[in-house]
FIKOLGU-459961 format. One record per atom (N, C-alpha, C): residue in three letters; x, y, z; atom name. Coordinates in nm, 2 decimals. Example, Ala and Ser with C-alpha at 12.3 -4.5 7.8 and 13.67 -1.06 7.14 Angstrom:
// FIKOLGU-459961
@residuo=ALA, u=1.32, v=-0.57, w=0.78, atomo=N .
@residuo=ALA, u=1.23, v=-0.45, w=0.78, atomo=CA .
@residuo=ALA, u=1.32, v=-0.33, w=0.78, atomo=C .
@residuo=SER, u=1.28, v=-0.22, w=0.71, atomo=N .
@residuo=SER, u=1.37, v=-0.11, w=0.71, atomo=CA .
@residuo=SER, u=1.29, v=0.00, w=0.79, atomo=C .
// end
This chain:
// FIKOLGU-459961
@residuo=UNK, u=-1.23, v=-2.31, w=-1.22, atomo=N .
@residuo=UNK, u=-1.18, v=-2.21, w=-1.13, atomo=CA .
@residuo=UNK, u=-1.29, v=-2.14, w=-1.05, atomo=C .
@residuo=UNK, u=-1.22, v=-2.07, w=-0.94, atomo=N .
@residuo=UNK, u=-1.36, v=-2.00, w=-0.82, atomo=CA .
@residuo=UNK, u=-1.31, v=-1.89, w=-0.76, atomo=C .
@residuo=UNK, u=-1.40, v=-1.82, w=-0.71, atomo=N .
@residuo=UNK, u=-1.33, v=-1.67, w=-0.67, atomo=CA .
@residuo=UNK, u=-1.23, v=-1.61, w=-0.75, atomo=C .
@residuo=UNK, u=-1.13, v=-1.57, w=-0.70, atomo=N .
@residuo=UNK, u=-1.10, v=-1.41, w=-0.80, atomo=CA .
@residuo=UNK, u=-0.96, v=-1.52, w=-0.90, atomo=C .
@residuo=UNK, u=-0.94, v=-1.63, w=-0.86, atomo=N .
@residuo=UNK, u=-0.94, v=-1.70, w=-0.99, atomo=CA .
@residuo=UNK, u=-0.93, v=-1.71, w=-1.15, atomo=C .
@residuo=UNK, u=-1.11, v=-1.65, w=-1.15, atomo=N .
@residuo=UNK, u=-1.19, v=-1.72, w=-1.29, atomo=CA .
@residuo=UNK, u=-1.22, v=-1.58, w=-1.31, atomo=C .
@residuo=UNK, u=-1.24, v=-1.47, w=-1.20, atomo=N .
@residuo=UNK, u=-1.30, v=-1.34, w=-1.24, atomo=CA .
@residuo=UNK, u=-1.18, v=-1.22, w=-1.25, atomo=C .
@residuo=UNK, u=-1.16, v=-1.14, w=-1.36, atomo=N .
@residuo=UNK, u=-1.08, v=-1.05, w=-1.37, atomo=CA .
@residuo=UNK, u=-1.08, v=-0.99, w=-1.32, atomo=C .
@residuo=UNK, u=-1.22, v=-0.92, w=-1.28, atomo=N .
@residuo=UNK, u=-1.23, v=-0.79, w=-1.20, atomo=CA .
@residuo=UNK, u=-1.20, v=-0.79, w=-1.02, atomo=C .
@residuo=UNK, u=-1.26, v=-0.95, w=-0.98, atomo=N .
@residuo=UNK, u=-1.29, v=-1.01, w=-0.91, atomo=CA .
@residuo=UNK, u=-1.09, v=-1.00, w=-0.86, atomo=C .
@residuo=UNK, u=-1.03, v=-1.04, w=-0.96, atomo=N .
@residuo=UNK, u=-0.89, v=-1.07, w=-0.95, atomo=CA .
@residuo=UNK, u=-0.79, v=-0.91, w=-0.91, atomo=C .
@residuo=UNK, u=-0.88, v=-0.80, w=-1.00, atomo=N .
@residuo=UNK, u=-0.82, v=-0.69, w=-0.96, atomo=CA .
@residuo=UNK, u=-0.87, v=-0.62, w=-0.83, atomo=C .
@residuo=UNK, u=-1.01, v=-0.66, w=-0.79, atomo=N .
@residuo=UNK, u=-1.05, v=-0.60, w=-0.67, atomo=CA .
@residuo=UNK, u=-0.94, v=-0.67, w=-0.51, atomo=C .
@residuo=UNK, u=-0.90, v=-0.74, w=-0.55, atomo=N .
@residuo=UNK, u=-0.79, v=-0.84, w=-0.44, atomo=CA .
@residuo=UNK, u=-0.71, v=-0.77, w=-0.45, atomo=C .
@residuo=UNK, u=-0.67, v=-0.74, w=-0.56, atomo=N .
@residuo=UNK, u=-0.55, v=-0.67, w=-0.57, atomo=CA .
@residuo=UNK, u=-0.52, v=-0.55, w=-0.54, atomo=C .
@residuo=UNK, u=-0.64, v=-0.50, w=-0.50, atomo=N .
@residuo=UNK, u=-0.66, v=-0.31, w=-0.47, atomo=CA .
@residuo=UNK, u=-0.64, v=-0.33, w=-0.31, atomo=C .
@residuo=UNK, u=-0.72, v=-0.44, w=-0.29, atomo=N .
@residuo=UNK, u=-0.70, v=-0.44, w=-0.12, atomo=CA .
@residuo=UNK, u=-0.56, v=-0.48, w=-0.07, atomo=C .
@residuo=UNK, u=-0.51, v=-0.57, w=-0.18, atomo=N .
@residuo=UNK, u=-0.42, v=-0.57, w=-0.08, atomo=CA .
@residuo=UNK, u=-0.25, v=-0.49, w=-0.08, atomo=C .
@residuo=UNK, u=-0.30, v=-0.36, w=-0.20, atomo=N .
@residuo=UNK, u=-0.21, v=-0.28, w=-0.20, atomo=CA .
@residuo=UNK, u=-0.23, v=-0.20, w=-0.06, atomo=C .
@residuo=UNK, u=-0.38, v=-0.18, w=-0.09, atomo=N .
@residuo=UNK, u=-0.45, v=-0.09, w=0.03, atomo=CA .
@residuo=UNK, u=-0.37, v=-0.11, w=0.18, atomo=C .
@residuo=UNK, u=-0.38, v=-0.25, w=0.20, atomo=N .
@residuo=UNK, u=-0.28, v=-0.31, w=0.32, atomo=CA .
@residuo=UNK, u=-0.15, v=-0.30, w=0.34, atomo=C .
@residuo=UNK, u=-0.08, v=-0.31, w=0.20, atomo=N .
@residuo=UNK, u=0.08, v=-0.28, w=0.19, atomo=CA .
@residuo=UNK, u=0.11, v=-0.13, w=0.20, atomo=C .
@residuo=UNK, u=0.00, v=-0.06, w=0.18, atomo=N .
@residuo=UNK, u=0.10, v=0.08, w=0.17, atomo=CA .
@residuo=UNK, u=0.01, v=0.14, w=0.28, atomo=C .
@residuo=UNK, u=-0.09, v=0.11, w=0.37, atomo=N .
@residuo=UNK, u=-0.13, v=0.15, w=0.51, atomo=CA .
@residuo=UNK, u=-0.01, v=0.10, w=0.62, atomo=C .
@residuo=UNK, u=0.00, v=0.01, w=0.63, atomo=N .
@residuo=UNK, u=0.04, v=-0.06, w=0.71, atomo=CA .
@residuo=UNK, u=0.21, v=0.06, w=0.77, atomo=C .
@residuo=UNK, u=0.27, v=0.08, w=0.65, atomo=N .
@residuo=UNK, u=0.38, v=0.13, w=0.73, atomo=CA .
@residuo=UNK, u=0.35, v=0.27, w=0.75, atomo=C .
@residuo=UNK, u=0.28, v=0.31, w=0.62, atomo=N .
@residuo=UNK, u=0.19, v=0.48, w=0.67, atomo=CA .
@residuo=UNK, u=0.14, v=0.50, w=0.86, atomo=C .
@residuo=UNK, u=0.08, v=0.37, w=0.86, atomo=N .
@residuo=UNK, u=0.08, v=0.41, w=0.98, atomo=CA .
@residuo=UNK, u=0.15, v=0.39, w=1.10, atomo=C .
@residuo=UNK, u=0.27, v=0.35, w=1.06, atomo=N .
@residuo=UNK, u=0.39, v=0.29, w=1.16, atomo=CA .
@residuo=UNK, u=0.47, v=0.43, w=1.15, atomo=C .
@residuo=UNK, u=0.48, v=0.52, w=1.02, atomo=N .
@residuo=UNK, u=0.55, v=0.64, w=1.02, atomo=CA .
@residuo=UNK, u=0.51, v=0.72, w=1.07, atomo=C .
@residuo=UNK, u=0.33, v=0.75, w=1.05, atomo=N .
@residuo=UNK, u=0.28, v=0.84, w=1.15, atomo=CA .
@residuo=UNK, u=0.28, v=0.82, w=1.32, atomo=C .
@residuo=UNK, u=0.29, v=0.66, w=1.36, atomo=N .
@residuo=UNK, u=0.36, v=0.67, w=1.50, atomo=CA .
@residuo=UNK, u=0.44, v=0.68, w=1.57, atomo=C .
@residuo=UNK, u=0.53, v=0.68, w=1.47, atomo=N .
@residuo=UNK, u=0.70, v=0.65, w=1.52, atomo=CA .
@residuo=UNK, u=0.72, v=0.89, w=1.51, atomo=C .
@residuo=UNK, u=0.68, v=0.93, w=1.37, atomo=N .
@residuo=UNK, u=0.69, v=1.07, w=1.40, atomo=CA .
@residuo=UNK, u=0.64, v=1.11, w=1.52, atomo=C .
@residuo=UNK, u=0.49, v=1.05, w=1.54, atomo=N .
@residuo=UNK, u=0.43, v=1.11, w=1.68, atomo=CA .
@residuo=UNK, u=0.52, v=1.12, w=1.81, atomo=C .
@residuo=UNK, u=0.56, v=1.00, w=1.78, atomo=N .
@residuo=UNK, u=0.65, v=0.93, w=1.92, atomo=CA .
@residuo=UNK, u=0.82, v=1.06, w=1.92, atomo=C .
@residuo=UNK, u=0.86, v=1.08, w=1.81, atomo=N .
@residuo=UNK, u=0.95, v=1.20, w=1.75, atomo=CA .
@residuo=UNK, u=0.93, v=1.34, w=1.84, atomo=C .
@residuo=UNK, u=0.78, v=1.39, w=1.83, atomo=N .
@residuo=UNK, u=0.73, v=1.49, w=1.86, atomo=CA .
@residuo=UNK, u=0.74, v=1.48, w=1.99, atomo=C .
@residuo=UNK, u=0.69, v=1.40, w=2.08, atomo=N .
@residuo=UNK, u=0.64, v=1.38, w=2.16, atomo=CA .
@residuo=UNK, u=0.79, v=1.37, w=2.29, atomo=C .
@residuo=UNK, u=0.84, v=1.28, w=2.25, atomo=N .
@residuo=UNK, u=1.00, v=1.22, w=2.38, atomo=CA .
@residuo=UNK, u=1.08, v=1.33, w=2.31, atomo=C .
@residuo=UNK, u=1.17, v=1.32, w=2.52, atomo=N .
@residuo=UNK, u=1.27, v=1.45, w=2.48, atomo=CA .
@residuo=UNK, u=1.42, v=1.32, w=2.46, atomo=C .
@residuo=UNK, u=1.38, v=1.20, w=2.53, atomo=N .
@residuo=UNK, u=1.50, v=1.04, w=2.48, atomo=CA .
@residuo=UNK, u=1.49, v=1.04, w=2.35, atomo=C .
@residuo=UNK, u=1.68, v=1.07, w=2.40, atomo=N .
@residuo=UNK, u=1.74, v=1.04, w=2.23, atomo=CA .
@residuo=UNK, u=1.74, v=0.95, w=2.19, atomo=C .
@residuo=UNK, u=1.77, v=0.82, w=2.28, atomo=N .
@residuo=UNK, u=1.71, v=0.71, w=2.24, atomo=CA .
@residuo=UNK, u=1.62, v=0.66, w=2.16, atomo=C .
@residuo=UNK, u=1.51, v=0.67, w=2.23, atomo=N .
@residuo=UNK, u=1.38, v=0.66, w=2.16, atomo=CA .
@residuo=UNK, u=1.34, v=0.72, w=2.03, atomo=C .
@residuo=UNK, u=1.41, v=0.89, w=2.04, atomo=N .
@residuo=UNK, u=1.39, v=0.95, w=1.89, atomo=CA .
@residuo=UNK, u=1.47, v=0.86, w=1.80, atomo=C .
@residuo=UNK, u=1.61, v=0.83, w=1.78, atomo=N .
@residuo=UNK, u=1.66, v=0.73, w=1.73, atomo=CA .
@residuo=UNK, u=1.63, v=0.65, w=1.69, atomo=C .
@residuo=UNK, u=1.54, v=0.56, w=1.76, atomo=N .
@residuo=UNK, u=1.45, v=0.42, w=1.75, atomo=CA .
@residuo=UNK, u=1.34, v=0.47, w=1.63, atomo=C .
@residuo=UNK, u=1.24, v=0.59, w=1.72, atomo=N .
@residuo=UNK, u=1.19, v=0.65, w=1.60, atomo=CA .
@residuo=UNK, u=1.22, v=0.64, w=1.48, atomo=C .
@residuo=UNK, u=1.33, v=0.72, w=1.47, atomo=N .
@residuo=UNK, u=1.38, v=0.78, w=1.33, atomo=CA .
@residuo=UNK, u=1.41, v=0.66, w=1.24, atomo=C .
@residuo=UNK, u=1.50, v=0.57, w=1.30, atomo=N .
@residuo=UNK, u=1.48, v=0.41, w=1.21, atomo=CA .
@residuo=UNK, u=1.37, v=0.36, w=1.18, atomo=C .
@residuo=UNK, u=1.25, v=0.36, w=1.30, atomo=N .
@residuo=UNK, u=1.14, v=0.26, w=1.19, atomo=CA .
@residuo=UNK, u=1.10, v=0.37, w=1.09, atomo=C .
@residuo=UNK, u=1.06, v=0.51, w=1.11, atomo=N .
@residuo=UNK, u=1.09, v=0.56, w=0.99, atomo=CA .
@residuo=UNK, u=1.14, v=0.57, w=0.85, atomo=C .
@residuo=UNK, u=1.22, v=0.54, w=0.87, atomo=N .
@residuo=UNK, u=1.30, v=0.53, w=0.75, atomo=CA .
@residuo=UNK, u=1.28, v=0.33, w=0.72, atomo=C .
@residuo=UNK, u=1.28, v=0.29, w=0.79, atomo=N .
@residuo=UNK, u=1.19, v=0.13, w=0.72, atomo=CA .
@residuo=UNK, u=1.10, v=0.16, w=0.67, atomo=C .
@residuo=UNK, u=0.98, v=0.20, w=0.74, atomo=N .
@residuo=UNK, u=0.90, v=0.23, w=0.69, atomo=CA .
@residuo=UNK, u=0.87, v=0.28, w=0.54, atomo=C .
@residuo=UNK, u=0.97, v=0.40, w=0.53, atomo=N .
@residuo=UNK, u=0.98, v=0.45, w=0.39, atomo=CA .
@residuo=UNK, u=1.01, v=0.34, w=0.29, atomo=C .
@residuo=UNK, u=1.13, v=0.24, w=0.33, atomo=N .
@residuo=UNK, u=1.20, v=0.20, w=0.24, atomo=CA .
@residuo=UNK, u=1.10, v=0.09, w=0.19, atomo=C .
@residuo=UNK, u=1.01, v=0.03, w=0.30, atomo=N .
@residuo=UNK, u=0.90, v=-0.06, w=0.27, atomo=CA .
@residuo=UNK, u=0.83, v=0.00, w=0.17, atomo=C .
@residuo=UNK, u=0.77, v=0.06, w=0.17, atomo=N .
@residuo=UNK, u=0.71, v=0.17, w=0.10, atomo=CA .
@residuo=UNK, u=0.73, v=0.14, w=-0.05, atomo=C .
@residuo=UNK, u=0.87, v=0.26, w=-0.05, atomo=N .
@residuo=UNK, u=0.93, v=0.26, w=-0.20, atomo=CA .
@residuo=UNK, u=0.89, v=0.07, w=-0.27, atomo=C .
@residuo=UNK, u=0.94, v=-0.01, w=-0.18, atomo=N .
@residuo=UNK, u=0.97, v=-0.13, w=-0.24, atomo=CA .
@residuo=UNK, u=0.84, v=-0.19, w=-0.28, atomo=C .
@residuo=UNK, u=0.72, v=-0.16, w=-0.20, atomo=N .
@residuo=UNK, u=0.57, v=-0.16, w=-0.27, atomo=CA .
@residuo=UNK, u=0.58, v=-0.08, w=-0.40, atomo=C .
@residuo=UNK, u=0.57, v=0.03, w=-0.38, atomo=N .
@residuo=UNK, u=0.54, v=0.12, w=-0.50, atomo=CA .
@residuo=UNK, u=0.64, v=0.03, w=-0.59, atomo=C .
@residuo=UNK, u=0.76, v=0.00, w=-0.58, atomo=N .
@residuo=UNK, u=0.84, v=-0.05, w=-0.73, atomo=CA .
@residuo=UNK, u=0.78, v=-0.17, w=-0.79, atomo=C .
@residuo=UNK, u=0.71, v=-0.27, w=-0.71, atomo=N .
@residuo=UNK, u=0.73, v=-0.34, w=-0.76, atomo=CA .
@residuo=UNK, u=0.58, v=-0.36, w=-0.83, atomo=C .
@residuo=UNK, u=0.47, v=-0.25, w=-0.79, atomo=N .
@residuo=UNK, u=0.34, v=-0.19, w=-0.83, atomo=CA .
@residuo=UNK, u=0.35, v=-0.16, w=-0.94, atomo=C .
@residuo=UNK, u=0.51, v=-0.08, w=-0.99, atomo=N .
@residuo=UNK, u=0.52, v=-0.02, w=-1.12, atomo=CA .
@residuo=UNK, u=0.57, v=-0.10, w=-1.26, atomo=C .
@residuo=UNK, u=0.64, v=-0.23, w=-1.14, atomo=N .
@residuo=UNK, u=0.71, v=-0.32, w=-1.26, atomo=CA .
@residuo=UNK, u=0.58, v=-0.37, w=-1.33, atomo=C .
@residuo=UNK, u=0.49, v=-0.44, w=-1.22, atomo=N .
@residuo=UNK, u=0.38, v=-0.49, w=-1.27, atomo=CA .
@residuo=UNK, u=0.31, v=-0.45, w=-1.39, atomo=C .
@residuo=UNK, u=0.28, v=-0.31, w=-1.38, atomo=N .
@residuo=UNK, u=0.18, v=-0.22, w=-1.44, atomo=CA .
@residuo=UNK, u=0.26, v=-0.20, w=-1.58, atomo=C .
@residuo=UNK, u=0.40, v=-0.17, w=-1.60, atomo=N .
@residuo=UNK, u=0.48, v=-0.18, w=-1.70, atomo=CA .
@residuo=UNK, u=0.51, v=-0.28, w=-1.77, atomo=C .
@residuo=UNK, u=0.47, v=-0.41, w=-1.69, atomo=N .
@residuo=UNK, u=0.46, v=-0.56, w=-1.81, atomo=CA .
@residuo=UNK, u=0.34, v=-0.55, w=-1.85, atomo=C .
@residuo=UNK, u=0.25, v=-0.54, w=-1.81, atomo=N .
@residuo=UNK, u=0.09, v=-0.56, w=-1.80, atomo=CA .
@residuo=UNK, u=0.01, v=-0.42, w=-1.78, atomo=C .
@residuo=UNK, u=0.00, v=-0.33, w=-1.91, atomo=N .
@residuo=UNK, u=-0.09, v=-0.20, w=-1.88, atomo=CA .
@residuo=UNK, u=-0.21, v=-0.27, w=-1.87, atomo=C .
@residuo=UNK, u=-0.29, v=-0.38, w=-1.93, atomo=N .
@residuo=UNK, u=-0.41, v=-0.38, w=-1.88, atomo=CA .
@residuo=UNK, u=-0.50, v=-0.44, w=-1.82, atomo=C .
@residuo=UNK, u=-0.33, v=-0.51, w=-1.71, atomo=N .
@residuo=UNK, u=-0.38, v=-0.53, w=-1.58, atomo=CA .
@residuo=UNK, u=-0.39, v=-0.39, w=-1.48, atomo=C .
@residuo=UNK, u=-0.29, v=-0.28, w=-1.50, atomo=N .
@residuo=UNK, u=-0.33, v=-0.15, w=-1.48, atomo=CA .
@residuo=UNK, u=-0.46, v=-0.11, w=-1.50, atomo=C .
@residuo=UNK, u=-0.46, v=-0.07, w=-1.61, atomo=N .
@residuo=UNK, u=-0.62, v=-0.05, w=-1.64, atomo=CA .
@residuo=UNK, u=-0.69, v=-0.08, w=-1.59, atomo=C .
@residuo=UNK, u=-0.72, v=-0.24, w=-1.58, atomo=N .
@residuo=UNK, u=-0.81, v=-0.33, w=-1.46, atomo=CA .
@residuo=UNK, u=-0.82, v=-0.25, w=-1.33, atomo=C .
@residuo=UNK, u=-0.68, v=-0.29, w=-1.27, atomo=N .
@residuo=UNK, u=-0.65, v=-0.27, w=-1.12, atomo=CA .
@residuo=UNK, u=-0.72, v=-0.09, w=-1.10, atomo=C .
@residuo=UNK, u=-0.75, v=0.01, w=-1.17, atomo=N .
@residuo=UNK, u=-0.74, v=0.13, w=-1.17, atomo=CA .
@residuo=UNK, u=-0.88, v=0.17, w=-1.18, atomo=C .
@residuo=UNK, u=-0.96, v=0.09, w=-1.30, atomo=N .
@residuo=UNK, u=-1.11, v=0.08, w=-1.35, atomo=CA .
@residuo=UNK, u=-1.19, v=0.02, w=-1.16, atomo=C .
@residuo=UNK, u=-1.12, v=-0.11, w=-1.13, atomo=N .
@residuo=UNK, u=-1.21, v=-0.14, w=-1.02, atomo=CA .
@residuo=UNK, u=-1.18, v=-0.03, w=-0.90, atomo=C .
@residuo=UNK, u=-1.07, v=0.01, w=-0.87, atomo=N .
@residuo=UNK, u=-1.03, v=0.12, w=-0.77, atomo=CA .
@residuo=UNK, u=-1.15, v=0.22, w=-0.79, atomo=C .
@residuo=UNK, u=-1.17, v=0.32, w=-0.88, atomo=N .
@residuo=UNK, u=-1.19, v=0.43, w=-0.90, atomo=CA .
@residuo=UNK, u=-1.40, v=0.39, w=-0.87, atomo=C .
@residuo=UNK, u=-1.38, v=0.27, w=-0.93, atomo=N .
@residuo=UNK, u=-1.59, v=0.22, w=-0.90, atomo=CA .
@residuo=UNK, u=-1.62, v=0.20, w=-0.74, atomo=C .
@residuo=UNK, u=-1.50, v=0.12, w=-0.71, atomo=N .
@residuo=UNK, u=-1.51, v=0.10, w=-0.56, atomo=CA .
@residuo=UNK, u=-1.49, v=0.22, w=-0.48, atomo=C .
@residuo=UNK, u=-1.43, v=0.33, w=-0.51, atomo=N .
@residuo=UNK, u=-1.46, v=0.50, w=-0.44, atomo=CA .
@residuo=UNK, u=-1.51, v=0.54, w=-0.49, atomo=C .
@residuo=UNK, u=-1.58, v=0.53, w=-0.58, atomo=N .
@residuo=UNK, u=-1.72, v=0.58, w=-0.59, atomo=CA .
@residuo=UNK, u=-1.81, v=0.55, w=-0.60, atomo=C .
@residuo=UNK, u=-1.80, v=0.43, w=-0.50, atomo=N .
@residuo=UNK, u=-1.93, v=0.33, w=-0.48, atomo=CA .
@residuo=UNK, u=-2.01, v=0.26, w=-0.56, atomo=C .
@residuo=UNK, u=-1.93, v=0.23, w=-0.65, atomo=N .
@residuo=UNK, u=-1.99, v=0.16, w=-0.76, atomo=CA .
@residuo=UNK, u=-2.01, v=0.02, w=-0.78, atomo=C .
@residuo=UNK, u=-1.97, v=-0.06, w=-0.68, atomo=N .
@residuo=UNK, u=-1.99, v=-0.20, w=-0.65, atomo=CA .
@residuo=UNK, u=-1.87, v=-0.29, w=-0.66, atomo=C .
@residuo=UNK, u=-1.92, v=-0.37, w=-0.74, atomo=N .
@residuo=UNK, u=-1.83, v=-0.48, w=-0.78, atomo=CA .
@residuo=UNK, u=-1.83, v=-0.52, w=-0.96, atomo=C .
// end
C-alpha cells in the first residue's frame, strides 16, 4: 500500500481536508447568496437567494450527519481525525 492508504494519520489528514472542502464550499455560497439578500431590492433575485440558502444549509446538515454517523461506528477514527486536526492548527506538522 502507498499514501494515505498504509498511513493512519496520513489517512486522517485527507480526511480533515476534505471535510475542510465539504463544509467551506456551501459556507461560502451562503455568505454570497445572503450578501446578494442585503444587497438587491429584486424579489426575484432575493428568492433565488433565499433558495441557494437554504441548499446550502441542507448540504451542510447532510455533511455534518454523515461526519457523525462515521465518528459513532468508529470513535477512533474520531480520535484520529481530531488528534491530526488540532497538530495541523497548531502547526504541528504531520
Amino acid at each position: 500500500m502507498s499514501g494515505a492508504e498504509g498511513d493512519p494519520t496520513q489517512a486522517a489528514a485527507v480526511a480533515v481536508s476534505e471535510l475542510a472542502h465539504e463544509l467551506r464550499t456551501p459556507l461560502a455560497a451562503i455568505v454570497g447568496f445572503a450578501e446578494l439578500l442585503r444587497a438587491r431590492d429584486d424579489e426575484r433575485l432575493r428568492l433565488e437567494a433565499a433558495d441557494q440558502i437554504l441548499a446550502g444549509t441542507t448540504r451542510l446538515s447532510r455533511v455534518v450527519d454523515e461526519f457523525v454517523t462515521v465518528f459513532e461506528a468508529d470513535p477512533e477514527l474520531a480520535a484520529r481525525f481530531f488528534d491530526v486536526r488540532a497538530r495541523t492548527a497548531l502547526g504541528g506538522g504531520k
